[in-house]
C-alpha positions as CSV (number, residue, x, y, z in Angstrom):
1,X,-60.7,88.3,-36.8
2,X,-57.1,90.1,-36.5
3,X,-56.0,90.7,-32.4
4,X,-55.8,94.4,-32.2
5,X,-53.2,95.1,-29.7
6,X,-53.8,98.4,-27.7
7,X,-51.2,100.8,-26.3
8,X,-51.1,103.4,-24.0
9,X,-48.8,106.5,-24.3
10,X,-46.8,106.7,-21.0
11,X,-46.9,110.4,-21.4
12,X,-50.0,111.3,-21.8
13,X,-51.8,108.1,-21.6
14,X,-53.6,108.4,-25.1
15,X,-54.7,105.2,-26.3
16,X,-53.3,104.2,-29.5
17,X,-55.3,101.4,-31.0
18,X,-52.6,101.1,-34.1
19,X,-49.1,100.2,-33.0
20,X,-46.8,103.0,-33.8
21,X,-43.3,104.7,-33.3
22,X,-44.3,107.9,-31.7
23,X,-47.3,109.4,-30.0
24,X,-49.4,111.3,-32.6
25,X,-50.7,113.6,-29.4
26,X,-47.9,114.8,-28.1
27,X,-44.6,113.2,-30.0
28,X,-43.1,110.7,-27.5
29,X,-41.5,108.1,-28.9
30,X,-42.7,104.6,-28.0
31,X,-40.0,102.4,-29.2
32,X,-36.3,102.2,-29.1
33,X,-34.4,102.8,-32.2
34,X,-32.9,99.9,-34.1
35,X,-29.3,100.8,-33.4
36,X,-30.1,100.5,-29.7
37,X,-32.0,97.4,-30.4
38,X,-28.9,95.7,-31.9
39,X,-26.0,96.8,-29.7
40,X,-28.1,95.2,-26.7
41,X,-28.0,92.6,-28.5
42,X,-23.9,92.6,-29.6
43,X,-23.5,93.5,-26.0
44,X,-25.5,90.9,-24.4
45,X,-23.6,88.6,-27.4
46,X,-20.4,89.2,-26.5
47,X,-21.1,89.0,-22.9
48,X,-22.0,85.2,-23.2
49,X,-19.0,84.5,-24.9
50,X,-16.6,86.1,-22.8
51,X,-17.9,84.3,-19.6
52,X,-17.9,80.8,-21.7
53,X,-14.5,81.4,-22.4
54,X,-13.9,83.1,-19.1
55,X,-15.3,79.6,-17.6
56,X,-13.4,77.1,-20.3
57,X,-9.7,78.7,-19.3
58,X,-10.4,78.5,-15.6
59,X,-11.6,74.3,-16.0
60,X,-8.6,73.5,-17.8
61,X,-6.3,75.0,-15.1
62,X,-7.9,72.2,-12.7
């Protein structure tokens, strides 16, 4: 038997038994778009690298 995963609408807390994008009762959107999903990701990304770098310069100068 499939898990059904229930959500409630932070707006207007109507329970949505189906996973979905937006509310169907009033129209809020439940999920971040995809180009916010993948700069968070570039961001946290680049992050990283710049503090391992950051961290690699700054050992080699002791």
């Amino acid at each position: 038997m499939p898990e059904v995963k229930i959500e409630v609408c932070p707006n207007c807390r109507f329970t949505l038994v189906d996973p979905a994008t937006y509310c169907p009762y009033c129209g809020v959107q439940l999920t971040a778009p995809l180009w916010k999903k993948t700069g968070a990701w570039i961001l946290l990304f680049l992050t990283c690298y710049l503090f391992l770098q950051c961290n690699l310069r700054l050992m080699k100068g002791l």
